[in-house]
C-alpha positions in Angstrom: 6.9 -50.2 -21.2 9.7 -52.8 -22.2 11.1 -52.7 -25.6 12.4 -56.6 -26.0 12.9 -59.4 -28.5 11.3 -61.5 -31.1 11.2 -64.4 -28.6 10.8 -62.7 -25.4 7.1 -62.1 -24.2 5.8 -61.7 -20.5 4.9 -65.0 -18.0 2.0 -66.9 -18.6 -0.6 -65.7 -16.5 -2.5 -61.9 -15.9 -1.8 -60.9 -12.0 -3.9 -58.0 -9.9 -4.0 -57.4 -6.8 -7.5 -57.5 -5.4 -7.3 -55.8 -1.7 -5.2 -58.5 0.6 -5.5 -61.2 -1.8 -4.3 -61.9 -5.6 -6.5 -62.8 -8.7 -5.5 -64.9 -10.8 -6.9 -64.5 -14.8 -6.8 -66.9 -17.8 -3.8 -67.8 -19.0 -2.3 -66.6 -22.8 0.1 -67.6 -24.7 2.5 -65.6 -27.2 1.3 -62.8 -29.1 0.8 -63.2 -32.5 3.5 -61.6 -34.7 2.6 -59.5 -37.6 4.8 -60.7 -41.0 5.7 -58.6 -43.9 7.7 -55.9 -43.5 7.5 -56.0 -39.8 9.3 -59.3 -39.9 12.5 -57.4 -41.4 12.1 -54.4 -39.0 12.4 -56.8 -36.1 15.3 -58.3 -37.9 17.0 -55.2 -38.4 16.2 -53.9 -34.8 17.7 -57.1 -33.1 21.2 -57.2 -35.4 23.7 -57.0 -33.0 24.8 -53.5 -31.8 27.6 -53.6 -33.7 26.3 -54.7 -36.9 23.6 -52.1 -36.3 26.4 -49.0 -35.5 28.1 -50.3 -38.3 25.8 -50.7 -41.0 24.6 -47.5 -40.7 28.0 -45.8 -40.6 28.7 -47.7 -43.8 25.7 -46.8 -45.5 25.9 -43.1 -44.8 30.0 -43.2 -45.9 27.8 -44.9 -49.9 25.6 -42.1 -49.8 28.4 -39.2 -49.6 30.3 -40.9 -52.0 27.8 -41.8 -54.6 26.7 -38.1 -54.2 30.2 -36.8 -54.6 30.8 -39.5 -57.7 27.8 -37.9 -59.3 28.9 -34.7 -58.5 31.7 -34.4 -59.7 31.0 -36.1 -63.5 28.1 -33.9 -63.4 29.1 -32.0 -66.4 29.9 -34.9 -68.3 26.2 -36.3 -67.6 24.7 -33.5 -68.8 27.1 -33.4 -72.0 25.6 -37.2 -72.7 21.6 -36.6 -72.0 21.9 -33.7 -74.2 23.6 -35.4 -77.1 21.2 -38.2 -77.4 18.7 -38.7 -80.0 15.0 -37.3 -78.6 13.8 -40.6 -78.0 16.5 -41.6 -75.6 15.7 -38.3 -73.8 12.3 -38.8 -73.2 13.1 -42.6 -72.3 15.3 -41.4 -69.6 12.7 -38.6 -68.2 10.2 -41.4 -68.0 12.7 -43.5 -65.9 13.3 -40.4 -63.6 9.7 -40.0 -62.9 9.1 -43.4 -62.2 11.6 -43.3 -60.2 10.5 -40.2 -58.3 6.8 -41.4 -58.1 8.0 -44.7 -56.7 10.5 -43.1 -54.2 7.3 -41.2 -53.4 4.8 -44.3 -53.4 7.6 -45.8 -50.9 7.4 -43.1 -48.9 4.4 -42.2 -48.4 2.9 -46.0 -48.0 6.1 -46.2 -45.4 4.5 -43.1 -43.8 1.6 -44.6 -43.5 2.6 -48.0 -42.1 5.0 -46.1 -39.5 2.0 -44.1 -38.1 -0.9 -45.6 -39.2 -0.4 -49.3 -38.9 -0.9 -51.1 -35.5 1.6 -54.0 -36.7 5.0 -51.6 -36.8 4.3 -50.8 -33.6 3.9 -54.7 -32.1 7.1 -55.5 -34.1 8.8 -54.2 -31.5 6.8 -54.1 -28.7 5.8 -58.0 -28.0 3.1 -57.7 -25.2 0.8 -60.8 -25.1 -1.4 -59.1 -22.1 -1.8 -55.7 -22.9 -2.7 -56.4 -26.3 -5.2 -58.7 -25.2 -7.1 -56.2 -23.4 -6.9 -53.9 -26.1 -8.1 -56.3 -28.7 -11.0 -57.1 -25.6 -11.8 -53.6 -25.2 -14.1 -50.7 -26.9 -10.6 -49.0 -27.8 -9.9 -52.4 -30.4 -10.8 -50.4 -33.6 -8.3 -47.4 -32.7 -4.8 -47.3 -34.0 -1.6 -47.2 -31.4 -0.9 -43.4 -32.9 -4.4 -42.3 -32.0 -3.4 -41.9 -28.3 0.7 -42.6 -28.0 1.4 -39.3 -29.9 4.9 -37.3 -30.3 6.9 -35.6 -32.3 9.2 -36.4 -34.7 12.2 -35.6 -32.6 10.8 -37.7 -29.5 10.7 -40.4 -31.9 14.0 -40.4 -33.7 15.5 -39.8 -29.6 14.0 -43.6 -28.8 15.7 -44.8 -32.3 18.7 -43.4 -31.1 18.6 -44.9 -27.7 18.0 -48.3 -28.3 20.3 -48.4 -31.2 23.3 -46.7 -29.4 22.4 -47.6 -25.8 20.5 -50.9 -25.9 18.8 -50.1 -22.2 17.5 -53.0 -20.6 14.0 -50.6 -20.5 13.4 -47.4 -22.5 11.4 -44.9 -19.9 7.8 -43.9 -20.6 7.3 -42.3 -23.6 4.3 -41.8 -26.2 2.3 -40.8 -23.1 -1.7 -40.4 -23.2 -2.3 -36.8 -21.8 -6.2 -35.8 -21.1 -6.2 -33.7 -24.0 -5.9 -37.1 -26.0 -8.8 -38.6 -24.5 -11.0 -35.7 -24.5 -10.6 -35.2 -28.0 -12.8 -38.8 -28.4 -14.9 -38.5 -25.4 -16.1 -35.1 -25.2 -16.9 -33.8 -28.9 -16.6 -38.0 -30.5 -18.5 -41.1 -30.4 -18.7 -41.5 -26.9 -19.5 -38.0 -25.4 -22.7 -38.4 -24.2 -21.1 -41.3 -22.1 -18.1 -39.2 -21.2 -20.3 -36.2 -20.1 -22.1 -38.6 -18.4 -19.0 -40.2 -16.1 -17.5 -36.6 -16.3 -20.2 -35.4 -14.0 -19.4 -37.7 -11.2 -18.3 -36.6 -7.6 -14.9 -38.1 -8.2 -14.1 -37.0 -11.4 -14.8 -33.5 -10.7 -12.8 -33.6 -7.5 -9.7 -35.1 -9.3 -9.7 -33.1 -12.8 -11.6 -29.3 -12.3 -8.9 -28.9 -8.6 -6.9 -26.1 -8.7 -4.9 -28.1 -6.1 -1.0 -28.1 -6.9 -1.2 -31.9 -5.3 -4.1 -32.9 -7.8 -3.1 -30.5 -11.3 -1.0 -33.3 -12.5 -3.8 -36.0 -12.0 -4.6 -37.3 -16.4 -6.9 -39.8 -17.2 -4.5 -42.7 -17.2 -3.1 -41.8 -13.8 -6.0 -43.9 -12.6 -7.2 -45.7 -16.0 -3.7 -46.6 -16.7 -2.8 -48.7 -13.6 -2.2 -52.2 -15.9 -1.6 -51.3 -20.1 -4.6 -51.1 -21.9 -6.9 -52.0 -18.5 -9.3 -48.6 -18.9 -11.5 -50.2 -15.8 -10.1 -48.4 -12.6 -8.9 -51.4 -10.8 -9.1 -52.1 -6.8 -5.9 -50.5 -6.0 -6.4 -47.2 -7.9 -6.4 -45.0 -5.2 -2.8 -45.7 -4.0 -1.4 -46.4 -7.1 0.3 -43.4 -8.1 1.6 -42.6 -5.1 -1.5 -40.3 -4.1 -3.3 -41.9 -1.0 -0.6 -44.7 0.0 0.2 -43.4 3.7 -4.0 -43.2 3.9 -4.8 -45.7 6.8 -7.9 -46.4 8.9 -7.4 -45.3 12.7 -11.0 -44.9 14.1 -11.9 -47.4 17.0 -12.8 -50.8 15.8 -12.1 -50.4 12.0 -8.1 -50.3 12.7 -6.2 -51.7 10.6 -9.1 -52.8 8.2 -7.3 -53.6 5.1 -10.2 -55.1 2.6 -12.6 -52.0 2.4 -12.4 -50.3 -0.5 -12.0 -46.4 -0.2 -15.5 -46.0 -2.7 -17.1 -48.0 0.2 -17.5 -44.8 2.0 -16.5 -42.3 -0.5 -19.1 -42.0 -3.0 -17.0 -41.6 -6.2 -19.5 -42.3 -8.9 -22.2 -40.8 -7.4 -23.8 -37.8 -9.8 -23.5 -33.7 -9.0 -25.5 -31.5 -11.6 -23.3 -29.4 -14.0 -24.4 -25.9 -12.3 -23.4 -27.6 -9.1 -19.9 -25.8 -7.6 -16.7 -27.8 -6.9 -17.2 -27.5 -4.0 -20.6 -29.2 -3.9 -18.6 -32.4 -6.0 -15.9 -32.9 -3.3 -18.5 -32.7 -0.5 -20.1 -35.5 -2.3 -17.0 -37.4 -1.6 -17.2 -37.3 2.5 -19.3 -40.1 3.9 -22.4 -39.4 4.5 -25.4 -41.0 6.7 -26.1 -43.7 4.4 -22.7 -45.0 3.9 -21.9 -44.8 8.0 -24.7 -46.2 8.7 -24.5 -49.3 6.3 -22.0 -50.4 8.8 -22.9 -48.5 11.9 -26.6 -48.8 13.2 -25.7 -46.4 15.9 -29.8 -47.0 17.5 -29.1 -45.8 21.0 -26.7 -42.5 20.4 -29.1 -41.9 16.9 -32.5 -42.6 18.3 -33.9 -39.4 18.2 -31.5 -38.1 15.8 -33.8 -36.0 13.4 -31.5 -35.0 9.9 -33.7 -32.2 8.9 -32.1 -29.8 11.7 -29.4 -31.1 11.3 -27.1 -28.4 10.1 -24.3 -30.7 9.0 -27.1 -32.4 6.4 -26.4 -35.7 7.9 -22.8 -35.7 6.6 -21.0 -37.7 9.1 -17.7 -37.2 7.3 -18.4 -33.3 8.3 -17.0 -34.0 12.0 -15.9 -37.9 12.0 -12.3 -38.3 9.9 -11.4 -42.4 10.4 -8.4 -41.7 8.8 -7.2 -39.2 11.4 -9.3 -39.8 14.6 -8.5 -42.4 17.0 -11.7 -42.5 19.1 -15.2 -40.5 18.0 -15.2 -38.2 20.8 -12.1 -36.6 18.9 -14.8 -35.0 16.2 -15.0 -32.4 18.8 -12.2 -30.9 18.2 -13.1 -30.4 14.7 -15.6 -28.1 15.5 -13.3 -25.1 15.0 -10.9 -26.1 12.8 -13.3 -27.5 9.6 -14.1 -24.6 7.4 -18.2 -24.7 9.0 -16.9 -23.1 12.5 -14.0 -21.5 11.6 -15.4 -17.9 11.9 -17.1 -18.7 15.3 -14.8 -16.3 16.9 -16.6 -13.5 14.7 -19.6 -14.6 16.7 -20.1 -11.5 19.6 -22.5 -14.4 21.3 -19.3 -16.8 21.8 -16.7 -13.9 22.7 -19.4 -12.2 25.1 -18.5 -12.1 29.0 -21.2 -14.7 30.2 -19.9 -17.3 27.2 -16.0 -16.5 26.9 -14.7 -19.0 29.5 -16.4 -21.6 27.7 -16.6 -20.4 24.4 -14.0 -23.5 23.0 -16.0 -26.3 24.7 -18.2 -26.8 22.2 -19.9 -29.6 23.8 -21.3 -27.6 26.7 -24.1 -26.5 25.1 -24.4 -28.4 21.3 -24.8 -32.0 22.4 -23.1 -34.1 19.8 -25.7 -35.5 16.7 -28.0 -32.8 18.2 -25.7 -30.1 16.9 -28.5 -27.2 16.0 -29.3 -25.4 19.3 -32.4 -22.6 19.1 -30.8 -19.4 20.1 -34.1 -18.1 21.2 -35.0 -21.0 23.7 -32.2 -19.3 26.1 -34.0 -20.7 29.5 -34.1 -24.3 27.4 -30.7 -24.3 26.8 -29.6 -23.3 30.1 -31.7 -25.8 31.9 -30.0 -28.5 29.3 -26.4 -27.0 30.1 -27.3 -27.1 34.3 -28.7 -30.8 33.8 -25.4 -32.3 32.1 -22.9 -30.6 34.5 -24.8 -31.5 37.2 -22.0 -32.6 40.3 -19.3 -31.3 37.6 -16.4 -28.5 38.1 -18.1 -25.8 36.6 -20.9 -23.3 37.6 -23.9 -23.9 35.4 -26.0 -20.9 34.2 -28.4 -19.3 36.5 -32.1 -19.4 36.1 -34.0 -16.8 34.7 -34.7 -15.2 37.8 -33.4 -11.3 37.4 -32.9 -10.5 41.2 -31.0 -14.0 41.1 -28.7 -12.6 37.7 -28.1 -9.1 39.0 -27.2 -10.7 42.8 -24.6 -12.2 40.7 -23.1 -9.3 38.3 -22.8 -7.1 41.6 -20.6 -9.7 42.9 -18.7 -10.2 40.1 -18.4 -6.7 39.7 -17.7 -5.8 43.5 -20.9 -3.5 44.1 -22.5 -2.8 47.6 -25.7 -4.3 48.2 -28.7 -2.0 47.1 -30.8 -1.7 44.1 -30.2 -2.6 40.5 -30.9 -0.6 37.6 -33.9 1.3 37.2 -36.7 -1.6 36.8 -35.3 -3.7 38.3 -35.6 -4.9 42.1 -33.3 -5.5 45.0 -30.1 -7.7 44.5 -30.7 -8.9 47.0 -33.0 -8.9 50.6 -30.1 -9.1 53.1 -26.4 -7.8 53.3 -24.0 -10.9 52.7 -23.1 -13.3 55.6 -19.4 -13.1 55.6 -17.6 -16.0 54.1 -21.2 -17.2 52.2 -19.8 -17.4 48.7 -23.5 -16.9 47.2 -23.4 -13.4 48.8 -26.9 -13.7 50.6 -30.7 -14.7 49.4 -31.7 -13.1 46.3 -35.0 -11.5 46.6 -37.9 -12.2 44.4 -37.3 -12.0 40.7 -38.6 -8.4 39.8 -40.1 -9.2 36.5 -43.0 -12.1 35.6 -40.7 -14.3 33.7 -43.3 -17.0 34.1 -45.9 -14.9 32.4 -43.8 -14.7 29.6 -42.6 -18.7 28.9 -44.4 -18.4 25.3 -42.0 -15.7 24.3 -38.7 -16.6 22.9 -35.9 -15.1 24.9 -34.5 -13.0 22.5 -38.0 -11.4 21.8 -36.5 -8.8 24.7 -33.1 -9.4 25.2 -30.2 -9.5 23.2 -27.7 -12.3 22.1 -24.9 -10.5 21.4 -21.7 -9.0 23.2 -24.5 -7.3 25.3 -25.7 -10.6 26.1 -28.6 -10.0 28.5 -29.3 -6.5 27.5 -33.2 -5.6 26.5 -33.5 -4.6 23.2 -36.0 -1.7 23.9 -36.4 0.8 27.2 -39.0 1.1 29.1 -41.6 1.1 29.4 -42.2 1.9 25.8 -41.1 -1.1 25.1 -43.3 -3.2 27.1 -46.1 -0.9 25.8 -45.2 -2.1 22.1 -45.8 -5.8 23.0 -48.9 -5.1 25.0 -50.7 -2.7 23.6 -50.7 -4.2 19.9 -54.9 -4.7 20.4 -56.0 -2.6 23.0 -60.1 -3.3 22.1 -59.6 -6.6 22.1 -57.0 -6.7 25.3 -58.5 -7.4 28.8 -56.7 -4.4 30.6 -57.4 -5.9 33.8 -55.1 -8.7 33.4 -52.1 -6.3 33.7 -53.5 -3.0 35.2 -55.1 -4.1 39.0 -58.0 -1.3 39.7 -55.6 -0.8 42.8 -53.1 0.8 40.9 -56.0 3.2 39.4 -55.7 6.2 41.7 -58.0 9.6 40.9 -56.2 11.5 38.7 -56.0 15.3 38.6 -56.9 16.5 35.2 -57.2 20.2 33.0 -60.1 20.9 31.9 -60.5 24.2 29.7 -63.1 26.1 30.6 -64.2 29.6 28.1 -66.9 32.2 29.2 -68.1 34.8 26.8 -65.7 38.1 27.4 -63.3 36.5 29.7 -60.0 34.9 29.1 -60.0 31.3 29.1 -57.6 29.3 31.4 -57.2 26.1 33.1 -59.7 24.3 35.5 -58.1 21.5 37.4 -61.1 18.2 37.8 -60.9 15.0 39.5 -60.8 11.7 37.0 -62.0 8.7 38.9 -61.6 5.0 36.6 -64.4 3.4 39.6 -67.0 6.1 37.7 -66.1 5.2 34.2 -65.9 0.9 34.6 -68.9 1.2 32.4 -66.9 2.6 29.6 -63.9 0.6 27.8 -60.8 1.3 28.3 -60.1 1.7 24.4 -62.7 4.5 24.2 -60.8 6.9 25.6 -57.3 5.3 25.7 -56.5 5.7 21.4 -52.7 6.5 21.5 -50.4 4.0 19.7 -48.3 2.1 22.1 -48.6 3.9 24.8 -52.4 4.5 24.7 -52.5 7.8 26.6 -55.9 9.7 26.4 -56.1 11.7 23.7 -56.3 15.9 24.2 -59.8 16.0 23.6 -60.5 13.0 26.5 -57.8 14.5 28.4 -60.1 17.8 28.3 -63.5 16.2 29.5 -65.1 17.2 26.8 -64.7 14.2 24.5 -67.6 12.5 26.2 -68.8 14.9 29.0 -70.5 18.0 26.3 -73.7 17.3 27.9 -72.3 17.6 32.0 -75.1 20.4 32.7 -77.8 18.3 32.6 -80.0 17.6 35.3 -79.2 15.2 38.2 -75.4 15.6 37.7 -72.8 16.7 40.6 -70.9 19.7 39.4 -68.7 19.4 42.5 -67.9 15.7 41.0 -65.5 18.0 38.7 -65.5 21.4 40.0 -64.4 20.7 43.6 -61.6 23.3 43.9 -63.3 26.0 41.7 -66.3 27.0 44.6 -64.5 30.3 45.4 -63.6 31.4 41.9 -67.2 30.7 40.8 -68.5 32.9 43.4 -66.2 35.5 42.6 -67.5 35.7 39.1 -70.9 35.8 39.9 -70.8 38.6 42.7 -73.2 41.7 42.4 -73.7 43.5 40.7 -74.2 40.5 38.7 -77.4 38.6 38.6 -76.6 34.7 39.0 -79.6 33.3 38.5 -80.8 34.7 35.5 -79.8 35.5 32.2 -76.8 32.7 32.1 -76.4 33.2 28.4 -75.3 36.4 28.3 -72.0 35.1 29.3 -71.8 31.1 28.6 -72.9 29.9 25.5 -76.2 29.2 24.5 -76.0 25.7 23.3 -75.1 24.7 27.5 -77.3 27.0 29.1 -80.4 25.2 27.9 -79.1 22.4 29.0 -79.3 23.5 32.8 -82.2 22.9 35.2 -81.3 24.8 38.5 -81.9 21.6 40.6 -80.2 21.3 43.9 -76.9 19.9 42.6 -76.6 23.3 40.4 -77.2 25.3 43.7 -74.8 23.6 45.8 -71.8 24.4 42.9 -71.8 27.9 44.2 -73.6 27.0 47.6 -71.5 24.0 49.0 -71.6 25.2 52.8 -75.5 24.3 52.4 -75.5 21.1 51.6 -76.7 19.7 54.5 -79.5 22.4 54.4 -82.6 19.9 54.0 -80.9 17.8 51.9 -84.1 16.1 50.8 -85.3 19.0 49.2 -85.0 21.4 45.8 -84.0 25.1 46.7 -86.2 26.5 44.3 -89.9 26.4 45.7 -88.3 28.6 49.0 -85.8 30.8 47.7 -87.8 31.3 44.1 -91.3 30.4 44.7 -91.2 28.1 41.7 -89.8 24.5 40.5 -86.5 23.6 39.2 -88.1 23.2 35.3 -90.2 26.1 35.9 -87.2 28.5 36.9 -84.9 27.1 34.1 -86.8 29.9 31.9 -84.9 32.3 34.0 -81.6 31.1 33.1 -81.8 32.5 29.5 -82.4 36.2 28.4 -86.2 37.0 27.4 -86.4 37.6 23.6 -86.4 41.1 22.5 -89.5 42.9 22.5 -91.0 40.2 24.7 
């Protein structure tokens, strides 16, 4: 701000710069001057130095010596007031008073003019323009003091300057801090607008930084640019000396000089109060709707879908025009911007199978289709083998796990022979010598294909172990597949060829003897009638239960007619005989030793005979034993097979 002369005023016409080209506004002419006593303060202030030094030595040498006059006959005055008549006493106590109030009316209306009174301030500072855009402004009605403030001392320092210096320009002073402007537009009149603008993505960014680069940044430092011009104008940005190295490199918009940096950096755009800082400055990066106003970007874009996009369509996220030469550079940004920075913490990237390509982050995120579906392994590996296709690197294998383990025993220098348990072969033949490949892989050993509506990582892992399944078998298979076992078709897993008889313990307990273990055949071809869920109840694993396991679950009523005991007893001829040797009768009186409740059940057909007769059972096969060997028919001998009741 120029302190300057009565008839000294800036040029004619109001200059900005408006981006390469200059604006011209309506010319003005010189301010008008305020009169009264601002008339003699600008005469006093542009007396010649001298006159000025002088005057004021001269009137400071008066006021010593009138004081010194005065005190020295001081005695003498007092000796006169008090020998006057009353009258003259009071008259003179009057005058002192009037004196004193007017002394005090002086000062105080001088007070008031100093600080209060726009026209002491324009007595010395003449400036046509500025004043014409405060007397065009909302600020009109304010006085100079309501935002220059300082001290007292700050303000006798610039009386001193320009009175013993007489610089061609006094430095800034009077400054308008933020504290200033607050105090109006947060708690005044225009709060609600101030809250409002206060808000904004910009304004957020600039004044609530705990940036060292940005705590300095007041009000003025951008709504200051020209005196009294609160609008920011075009060259804001760069004005005090924050963005003025900031220059467009990216491809075709080099050296653009007329875009203005809110073009692309939305500075007025809104972010709610609860919203954190960091929410307002990612407001400021361009996003998809500036880029695109100028960038169509159809082909690379066309199935560009921003909901999965994890960047939220922010193209300012990875692009930088400022420091990129050529968009393919955004790549490199993948790791350094604060998204990625912690991808080393990732055991995925840093596993064996992903660590020689673990900073080529192209490979497998495809740039504008970032977001890749960590289950779809087999989908992204397919993707990966597609675009290096006839490039120098080896693409991921297919999910064929004879194929992957062929490969781990090379890497890790194993002999041919089989993988871990589970798994098959790695491979059908030894290696040919010099075949890099290391021989054909035999077939994969697991139905992958059976399995294509099952995200990968349903079974393996994704971490360091990258490969590994996440359960062991076969429990784990028998989790997945067992979930509904009565509403499963068993058959489409278990072939009835892999059904073989199984050899199962049946308990068997006679009255007065020990019970132990009979061993019985289980054949599934008897049982297709029944469903495999009936007997089959376990969780997960859907082993029998004890009670199936025993027979006896479903079999309670095996002694009835027509059934083949040696169906179940076929090892247990010998020991049956043994236990019904003489003197023992076998044929009659069955429930002295077994119980009741089965014995009346049994009808000594020919089946029942042949348990403890087997050699004869091609002895007139056709025929009951009964009528020869006890003169009587199966249901009429079955009366035999119980004790008569007492007293019978």
């Amino acid at each position: 701000m120029r302190l300057v002369g009565l008839n000294v005023w800036p040029g004619p016409a109001d200059v900005s710069v408006h981006g390469a080209g200059v604006v011209q506004h309506a010319v003005v002419g010189p301010p008008p001057l305020p009169g009264g006593v601002a008339t003699v303060l600008r005469f006093l202030f542009n007396l010649p130095q001298w006159f000025q030094i002088a005057g004021f030595i001269v009137g400071v040498l008066v006021a010593i010596a009138v004081l010194a006059l005065l005190w020295s006959y001081r005695r003498a005055i007092g000796s006169w007031i008090t020998t006057r008549r009353r009258q003259v006493q009071l008259a003179l106590g009057a005058l002192v008073t009037v004196f004193l109030l007017g002394s005090a009316v002086v000062g105080a209306a001088g007070y008031h003019y100093v600080e209060h009174e726009n026209a002491f301030c324009t007595g010395c500072h003449i400036m046509a323009r500025p004043f014409q855009r405060f007397a065009g402004s909302k600020h009109d009605s304010l006085e100079c003091h309501t935002c220059h403030q300082q001290s007292m001392f700050a303000n006798m320092r610039q009386l001193y300057l320009w009175v013993a210096e007489r610089p061609q320009e006094i430095g800034p002073h009077a400054k308008v801090p933020t504290r200033v402007c607050a105090r109006c537009h947060e708690q005044g009149a225009a709060k609600e607008t101030w809250q409002r603008i206060a808000s904004t993505a910009g304004h957020r960014t600039h004044l609530q930084s705990d940036s060292s680069a940005l705590r300095g940044v007041q009000c003025v430092t951008c709504h200051g640019y020209q005196v009294h011009r609160f609008v920011p104008v075009d060259s804001t940005c760069a004005q005090a000396g924050c963005h003025v190295t900031v220059q467009i490199k990216l491809a075709k918009m080099r050296d653009q000089t007329d875009l203005h940096c809110i073009l692309c950096h939305q500075f007025t755009a809104e972010v709610p109060a609860l919203a954190a800082y960091d929410s307002a400055r990612g407001t400021l990066v361009p996003g998809m709707k500036q880029c695109l106003g100028c960038h169509e970007m159809r082909a690379v874009l066309a199935e560009f879908d921003p909901a999965k996009d994890p960047h939220r369509g922010q193209c300012g996220d990875c692009h930088n025009p400022h420091t990129q030469a050529t968009p393919a550079e955004a790549a490199l940004t993948c790791a350094s911007a604060k998204c990625h920075a912690d991808w080393r913490s990732d055991p995925f990237h840093i596993g064996t199978n992903h660590r020689a390509v673990n900073e080529k982050c192209t490979l497998c995120h495809e740039p504008h289709h970032a977001k890749v579906d960590p289950s779809d392994c087999a989908g992204c590996h397919a993707a990966v083998r597609a675009r290096r296709a006839g490039k120098h690197l080896t693409p991921p294998l297919p999910f064929d796990t004879a194929a992957a383990l062929h490969r781990v025993a090379l890497r890790s220098g194993l002999s041919p022979g089989l993988g871990p348990a589970g798994h098959g072969p790695f491979f059908a033949d030894p290696p040919p010598e010099g075949d890099p490949s290391g021989g054909a892989a035999a077939a994969d050993s697991f139905p992958h294909d059976r399995h294509k509506s099952l995200a990968c990582i349903t079974c393996h892992k994704s971490n360091a172990a990258h490969g590994e399944l996440t359960f062991d078998r076969p429990r784990g298979c028998q989790i997945c597949h067992h979930q509904a076992p009565q509403a499963t078709d068993c058959s489409t897993c278990h072939q009835a060829s892999e059904l073989a008889p199984e050899s199962v313990s049946v308990r068997v307990q006679v009255a007065g003897q020990t019970a132990h273990e009979h061993r019985a055949l289980f054949l599934h071809a008897t049982h297709t009638s029944v469903k495999c869920a009936t007997c089959h109840t376990t969780p997960a694993t859907l082993d029998p239960a004890p009670l199936v396991l025993a027979c006896a679950a479903c079999h309670d009523d095996h002694h009835t007619a027509g059934r083949r005991c040696d169906a179940c007893h076929t090892d247990a001829g010998p020991d049956i005989r043994a236990a019904h040797a003489p003197p023992i009768d076998a044929h009659t009186n069955c429930d002295a030793c077994h119980t009741p409740t089965i014995v009346a059940h049994l009808v000594p057909d020919r089946e029942l005979c042949l348990a403890c007769h087997p050699a004869q059972r091609d002895h007139h096969p056709d025929r009951e034993c009964t009528p020869c060997h006890f003169q009587a028919s199966p249901d009429a001998f079955a009366q035999h097979l119980r004790r008569a009741p007492a007293g019978s």
